[in-house]
TORZAPA-760473 format. One record per atom (N, C-alpha, C, O): residue number from 0; residue in one letter; atom name; y, z, x. Coordinates in Angstrom, 1 decimal. Example, Ala and Ser with C-alpha at 12.3 -4.5 7.8 and 13.67 -1.06 7.14 Angstrom:
BEGIN
seq:0	type:A	atom:N	Y:-5.7	Z:7.8	X:13.2
seq:0	type:A	atom:CA	Y:-4.5	Z:7.8	X:12.3
seq:0	type:A	atom:C	Y:-3.3	Z:7.8	X:13.2
seq:0	type:A	atom:O	Y:-3.3	Z:8.5	X:14.2
seq:1	type:S	atom:N	Y:-2.2	Z:7.1	X:12.8
seq:1	type:S	atom:CA	Y:-1.1	Z:7.1	X:13.7
seq:1	type:S	atom:C	Y:0.0	Z:7.9	X:12.9
seq:1	type:S	atom:O	Y:1.1	Z:8.0	X:13.4
// end
This chain:
BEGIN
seq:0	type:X	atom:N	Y:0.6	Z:63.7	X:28.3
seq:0	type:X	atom:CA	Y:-0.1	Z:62.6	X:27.5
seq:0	type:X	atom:C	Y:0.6	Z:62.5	X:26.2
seq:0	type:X	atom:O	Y:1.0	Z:63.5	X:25.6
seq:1	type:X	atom:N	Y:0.7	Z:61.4	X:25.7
seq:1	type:X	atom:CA	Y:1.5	Z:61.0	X:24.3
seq:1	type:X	atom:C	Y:0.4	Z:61.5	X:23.1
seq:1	type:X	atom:O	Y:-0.7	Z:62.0	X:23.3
seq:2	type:X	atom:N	Y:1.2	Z:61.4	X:21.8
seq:2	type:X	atom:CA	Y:0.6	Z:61.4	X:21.0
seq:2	type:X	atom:C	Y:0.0	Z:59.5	X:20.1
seq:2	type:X	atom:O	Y:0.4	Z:58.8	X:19.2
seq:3	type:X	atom:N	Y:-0.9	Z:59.5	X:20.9
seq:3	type:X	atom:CA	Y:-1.7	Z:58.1	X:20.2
seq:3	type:X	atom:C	Y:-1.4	Z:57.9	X:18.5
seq:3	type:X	atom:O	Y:-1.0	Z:56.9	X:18.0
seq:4	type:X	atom:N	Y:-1.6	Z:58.7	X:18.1
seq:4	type:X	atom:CA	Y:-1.8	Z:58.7	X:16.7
seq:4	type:X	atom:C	Y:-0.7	Z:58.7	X:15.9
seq:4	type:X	atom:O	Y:-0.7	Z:58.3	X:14.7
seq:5	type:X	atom:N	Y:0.4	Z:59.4	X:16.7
seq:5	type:X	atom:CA	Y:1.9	Z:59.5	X:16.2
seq:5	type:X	atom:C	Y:2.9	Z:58.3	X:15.9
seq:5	type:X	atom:O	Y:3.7	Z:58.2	X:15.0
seq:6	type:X	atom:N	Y:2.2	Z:57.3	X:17.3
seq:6	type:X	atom:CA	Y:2.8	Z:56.0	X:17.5
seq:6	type:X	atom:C	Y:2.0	Z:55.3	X:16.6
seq:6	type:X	atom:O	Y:2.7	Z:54.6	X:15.8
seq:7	type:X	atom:N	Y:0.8	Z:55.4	X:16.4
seq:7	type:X	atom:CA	Y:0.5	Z:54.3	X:16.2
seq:7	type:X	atom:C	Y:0.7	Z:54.1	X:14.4
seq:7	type:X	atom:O	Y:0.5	Z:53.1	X:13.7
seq:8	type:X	atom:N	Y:1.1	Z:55.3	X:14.1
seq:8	type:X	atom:CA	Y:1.9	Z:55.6	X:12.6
seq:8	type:X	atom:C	Y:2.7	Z:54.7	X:12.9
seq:8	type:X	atom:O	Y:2.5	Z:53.5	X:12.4
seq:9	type:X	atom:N	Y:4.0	Z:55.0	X:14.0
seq:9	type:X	atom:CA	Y:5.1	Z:54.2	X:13.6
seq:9	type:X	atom:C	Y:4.9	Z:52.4	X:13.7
seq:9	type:X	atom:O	Y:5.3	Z:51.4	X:13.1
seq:10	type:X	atom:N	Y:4.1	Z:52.9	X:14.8
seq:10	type:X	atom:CA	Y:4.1	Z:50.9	X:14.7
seq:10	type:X	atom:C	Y:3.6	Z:50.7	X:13.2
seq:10	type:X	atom:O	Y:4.4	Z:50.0	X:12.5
seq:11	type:X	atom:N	Y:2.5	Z:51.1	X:12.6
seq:11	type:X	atom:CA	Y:2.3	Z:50.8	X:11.2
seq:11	type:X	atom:C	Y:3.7	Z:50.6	X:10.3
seq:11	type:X	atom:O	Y:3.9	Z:49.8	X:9.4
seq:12	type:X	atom:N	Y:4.4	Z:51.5	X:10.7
seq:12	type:X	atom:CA	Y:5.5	Z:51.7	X:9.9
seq:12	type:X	atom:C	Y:6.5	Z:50.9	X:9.8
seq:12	type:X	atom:O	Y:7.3	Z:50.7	X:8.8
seq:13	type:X	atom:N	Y:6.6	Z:50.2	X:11.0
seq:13	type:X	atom:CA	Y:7.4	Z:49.5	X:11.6
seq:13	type:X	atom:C	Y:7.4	Z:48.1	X:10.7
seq:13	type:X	atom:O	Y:8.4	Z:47.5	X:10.2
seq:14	type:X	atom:N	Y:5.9	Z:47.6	X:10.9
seq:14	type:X	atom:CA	Y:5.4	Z:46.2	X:10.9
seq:14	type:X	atom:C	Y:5.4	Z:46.2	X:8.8
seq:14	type:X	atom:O	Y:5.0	Z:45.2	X:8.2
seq:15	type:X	atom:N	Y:5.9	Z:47.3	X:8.3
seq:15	type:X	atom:CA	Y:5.9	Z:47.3	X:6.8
seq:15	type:X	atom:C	Y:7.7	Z:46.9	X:6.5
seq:15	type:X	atom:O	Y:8.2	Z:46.7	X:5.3
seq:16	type:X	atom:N	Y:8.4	Z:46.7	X:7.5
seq:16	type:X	atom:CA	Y:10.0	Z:46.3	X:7.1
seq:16	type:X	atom:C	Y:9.7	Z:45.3	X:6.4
seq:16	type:X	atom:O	Y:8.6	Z:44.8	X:6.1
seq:17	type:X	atom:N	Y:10.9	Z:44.9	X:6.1
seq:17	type:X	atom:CA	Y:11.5	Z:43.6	X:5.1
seq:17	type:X	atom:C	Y:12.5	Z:42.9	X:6.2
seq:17	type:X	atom:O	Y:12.3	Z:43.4	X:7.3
seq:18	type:X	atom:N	Y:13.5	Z:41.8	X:6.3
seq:18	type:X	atom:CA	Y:14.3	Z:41.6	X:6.7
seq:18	type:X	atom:C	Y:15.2	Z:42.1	X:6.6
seq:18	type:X	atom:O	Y:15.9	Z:42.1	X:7.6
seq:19	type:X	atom:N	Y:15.8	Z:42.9	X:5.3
seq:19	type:X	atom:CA	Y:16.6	Z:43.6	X:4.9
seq:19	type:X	atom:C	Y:16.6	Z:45.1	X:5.6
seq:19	type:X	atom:O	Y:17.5	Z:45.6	X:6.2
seq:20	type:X	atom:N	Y:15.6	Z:45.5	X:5.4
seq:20	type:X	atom:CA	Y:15.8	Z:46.6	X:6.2
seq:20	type:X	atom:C	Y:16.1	Z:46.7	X:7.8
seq:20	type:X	atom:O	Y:16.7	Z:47.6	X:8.2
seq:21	type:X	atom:N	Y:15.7	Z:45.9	X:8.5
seq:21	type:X	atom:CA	Y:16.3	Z:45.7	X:9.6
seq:21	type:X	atom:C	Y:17.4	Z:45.7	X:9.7
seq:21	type:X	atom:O	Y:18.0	Z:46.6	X:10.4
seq:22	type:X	atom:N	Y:18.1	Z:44.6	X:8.9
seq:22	type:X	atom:CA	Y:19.4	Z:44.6	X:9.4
seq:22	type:X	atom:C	Y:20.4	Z:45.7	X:8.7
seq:22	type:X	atom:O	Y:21.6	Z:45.6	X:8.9
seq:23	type:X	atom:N	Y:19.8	Z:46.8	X:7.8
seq:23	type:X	atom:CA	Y:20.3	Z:47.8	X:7.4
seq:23	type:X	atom:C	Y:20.4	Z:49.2	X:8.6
seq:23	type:X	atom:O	Y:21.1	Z:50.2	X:8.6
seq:24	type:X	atom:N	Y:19.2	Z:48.7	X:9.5
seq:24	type:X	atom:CA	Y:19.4	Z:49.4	X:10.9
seq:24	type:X	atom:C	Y:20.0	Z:49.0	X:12.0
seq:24	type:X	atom:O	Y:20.3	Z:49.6	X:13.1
seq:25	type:X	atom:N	Y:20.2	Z:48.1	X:11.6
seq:25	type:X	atom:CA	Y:21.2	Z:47.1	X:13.4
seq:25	type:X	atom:C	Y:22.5	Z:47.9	X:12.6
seq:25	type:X	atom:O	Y:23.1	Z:48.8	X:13.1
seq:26	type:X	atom:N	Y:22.9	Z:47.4	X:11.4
seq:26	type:X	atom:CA	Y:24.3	Z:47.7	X:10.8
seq:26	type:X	atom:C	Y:25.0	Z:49.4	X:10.8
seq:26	type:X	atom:O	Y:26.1	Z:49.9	X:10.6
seq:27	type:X	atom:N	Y:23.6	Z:50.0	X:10.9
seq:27	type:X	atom:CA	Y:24.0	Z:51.3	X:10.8
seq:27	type:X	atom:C	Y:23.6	Z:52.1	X:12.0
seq:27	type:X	atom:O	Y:23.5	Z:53.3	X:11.8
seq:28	type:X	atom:N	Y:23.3	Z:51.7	X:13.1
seq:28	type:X	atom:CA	Y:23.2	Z:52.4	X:14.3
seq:28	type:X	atom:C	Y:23.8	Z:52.5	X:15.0
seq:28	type:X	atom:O	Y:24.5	Z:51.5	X:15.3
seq:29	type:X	atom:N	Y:24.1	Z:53.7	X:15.6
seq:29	type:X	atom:CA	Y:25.1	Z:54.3	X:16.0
seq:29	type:X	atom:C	Y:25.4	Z:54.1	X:17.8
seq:29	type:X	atom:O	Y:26.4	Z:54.3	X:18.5
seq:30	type:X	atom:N	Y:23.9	Z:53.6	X:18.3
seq:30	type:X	atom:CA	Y:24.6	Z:53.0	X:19.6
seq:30	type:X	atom:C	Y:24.5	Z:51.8	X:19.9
seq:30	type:X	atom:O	Y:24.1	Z:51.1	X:18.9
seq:31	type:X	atom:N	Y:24.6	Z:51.1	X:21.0
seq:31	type:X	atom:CA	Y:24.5	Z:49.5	X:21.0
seq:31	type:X	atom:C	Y:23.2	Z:49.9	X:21.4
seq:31	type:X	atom:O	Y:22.4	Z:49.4	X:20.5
seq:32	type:X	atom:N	Y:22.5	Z:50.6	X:22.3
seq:32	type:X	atom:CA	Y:20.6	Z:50.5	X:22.6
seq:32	type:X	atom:C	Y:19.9	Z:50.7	X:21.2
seq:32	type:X	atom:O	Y:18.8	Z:50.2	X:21.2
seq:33	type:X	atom:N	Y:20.2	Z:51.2	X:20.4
seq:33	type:X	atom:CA	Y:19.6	Z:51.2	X:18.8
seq:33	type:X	atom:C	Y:20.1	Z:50.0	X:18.5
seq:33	type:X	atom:O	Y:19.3	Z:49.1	X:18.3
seq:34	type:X	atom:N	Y:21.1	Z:49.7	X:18.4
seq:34	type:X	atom:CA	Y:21.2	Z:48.2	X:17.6
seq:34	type:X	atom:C	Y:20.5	Z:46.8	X:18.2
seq:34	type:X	atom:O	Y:20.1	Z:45.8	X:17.6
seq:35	type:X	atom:N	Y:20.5	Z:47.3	X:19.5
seq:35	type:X	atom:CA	Y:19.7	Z:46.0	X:20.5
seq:35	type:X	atom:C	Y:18.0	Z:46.4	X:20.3
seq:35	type:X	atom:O	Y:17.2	Z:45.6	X:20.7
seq:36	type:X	atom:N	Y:17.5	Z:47.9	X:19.7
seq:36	type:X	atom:CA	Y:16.2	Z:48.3	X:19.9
seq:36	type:X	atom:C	Y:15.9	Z:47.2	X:18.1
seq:36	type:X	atom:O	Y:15.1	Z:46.3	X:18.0
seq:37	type:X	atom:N	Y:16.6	Z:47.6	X:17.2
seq:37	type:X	atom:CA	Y:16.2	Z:47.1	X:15.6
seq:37	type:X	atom:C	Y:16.4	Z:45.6	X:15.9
seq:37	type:X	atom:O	Y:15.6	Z:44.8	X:15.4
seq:38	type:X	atom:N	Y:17.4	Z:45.2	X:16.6
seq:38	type:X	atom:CA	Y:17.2	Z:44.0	X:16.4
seq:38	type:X	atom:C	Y:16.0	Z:42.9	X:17.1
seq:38	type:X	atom:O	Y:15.4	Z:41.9	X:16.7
seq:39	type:X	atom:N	Y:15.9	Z:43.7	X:18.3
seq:39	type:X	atom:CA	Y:14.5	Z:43.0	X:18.4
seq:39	type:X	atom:C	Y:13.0	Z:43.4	X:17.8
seq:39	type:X	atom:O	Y:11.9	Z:42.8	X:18.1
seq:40	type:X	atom:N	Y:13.2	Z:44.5	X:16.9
seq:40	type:X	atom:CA	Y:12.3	Z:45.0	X:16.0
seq:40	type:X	atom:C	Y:12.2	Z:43.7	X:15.1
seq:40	type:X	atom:O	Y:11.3	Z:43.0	X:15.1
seq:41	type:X	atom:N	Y:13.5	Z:43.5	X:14.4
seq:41	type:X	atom:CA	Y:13.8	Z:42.4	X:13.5
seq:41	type:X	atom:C	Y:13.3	Z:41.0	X:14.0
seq:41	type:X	atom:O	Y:12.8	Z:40.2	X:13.2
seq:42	type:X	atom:N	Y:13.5	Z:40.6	X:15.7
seq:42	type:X	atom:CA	Y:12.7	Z:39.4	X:16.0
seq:42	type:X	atom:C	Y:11.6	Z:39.0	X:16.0
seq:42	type:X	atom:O	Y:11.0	Z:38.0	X:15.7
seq:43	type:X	atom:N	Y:11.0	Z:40.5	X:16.5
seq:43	type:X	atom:CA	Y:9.6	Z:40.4	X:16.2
seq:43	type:X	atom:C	Y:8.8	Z:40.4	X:15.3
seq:43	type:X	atom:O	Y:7.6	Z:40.1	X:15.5
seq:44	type:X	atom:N	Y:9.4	Z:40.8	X:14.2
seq:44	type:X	atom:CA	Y:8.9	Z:40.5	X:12.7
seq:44	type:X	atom:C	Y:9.0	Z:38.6	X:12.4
seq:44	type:X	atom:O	Y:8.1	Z:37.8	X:12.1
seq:45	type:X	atom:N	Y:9.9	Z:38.5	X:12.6
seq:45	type:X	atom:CA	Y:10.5	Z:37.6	X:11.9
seq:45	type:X	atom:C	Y:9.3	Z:36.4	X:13.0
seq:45	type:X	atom:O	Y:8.5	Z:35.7	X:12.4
seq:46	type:X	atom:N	Y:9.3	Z:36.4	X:14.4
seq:46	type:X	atom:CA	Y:8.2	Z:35.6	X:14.7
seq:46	type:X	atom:C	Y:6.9	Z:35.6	X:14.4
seq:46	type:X	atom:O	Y:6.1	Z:34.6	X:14.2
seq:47	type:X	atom:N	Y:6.7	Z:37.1	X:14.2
seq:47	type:X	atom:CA	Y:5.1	Z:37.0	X:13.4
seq:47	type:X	atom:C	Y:5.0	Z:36.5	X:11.9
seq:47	type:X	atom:O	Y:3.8	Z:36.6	X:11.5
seq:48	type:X	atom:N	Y:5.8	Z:36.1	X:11.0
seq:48	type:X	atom:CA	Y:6.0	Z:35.1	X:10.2
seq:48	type:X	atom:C	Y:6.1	Z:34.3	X:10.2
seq:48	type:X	atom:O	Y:6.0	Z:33.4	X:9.3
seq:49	type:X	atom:N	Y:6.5	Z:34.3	X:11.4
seq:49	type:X	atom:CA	Y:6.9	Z:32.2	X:11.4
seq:49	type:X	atom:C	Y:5.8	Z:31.5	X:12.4
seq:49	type:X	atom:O	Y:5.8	Z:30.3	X:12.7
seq:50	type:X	atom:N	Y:4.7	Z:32.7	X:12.9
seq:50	type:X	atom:CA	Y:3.1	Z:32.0	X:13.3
seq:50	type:X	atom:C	Y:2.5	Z:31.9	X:12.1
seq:50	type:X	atom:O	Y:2.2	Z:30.8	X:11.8
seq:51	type:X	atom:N	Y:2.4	Z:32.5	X:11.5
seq:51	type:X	atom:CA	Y:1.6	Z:32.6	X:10.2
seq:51	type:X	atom:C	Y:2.1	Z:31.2	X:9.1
seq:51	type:X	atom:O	Y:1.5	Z:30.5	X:8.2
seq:52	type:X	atom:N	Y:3.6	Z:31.2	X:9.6
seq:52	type:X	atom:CA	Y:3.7	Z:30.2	X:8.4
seq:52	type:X	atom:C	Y:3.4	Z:28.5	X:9.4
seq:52	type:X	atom:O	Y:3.3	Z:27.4	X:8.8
seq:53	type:X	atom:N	Y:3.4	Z:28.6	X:10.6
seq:53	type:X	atom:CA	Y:2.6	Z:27.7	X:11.5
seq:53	type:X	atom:C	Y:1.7	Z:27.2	X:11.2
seq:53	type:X	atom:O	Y:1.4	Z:26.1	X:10.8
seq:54	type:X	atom:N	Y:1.0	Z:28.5	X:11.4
seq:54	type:X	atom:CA	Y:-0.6	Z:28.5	X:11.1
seq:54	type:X	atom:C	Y:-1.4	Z:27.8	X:9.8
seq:54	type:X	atom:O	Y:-2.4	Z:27.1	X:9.9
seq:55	type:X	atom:N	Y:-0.9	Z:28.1	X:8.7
seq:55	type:X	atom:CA	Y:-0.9	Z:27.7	X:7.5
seq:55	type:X	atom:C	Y:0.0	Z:25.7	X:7.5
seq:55	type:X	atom:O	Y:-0.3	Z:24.7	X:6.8
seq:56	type:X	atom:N	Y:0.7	Z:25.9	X:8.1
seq:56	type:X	atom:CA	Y:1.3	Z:24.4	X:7.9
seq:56	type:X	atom:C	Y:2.6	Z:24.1	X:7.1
seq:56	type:X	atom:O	Y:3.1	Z:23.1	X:6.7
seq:57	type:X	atom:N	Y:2.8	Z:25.7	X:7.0
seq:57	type:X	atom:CA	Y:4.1	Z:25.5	X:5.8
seq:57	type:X	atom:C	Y:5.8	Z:25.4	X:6.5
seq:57	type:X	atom:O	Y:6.7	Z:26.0	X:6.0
seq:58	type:X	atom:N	Y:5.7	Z:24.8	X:7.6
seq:58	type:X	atom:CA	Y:6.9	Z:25.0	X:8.4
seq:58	type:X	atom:C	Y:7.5	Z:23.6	X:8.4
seq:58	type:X	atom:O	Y:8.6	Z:23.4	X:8.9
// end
């Protein structure tokens, strides 16, 4: 059984990047499955900002 509580740190952790930090992880990862895991970290940020700025009307 996983640790529930461990993850659900990181996802907290996760969802606190910047854009910048992302791509300070794609650029510095050492295999292509980490650079392909950050960068879809990075898309998924980046969509959950661009519902919000939908949502709001500012697009």
């Amino acid at each position: 059984m996983c640790d529930v509580k461990k993850y659900e740190q990181i996802y907290e952790d996760i969802k606190k990047l910047k854009p910048e930090d992302t791509l300070q992880l794609v650029l510095e990862a050492e295999t292509e499955e980490q650079r392909s895991f950050y960068e879809m970290i990075g898309d998924y940020l980046l969509q959950k900002e661009q519902k919000k700025a939908i949502k709001r009307n500012l697009f």
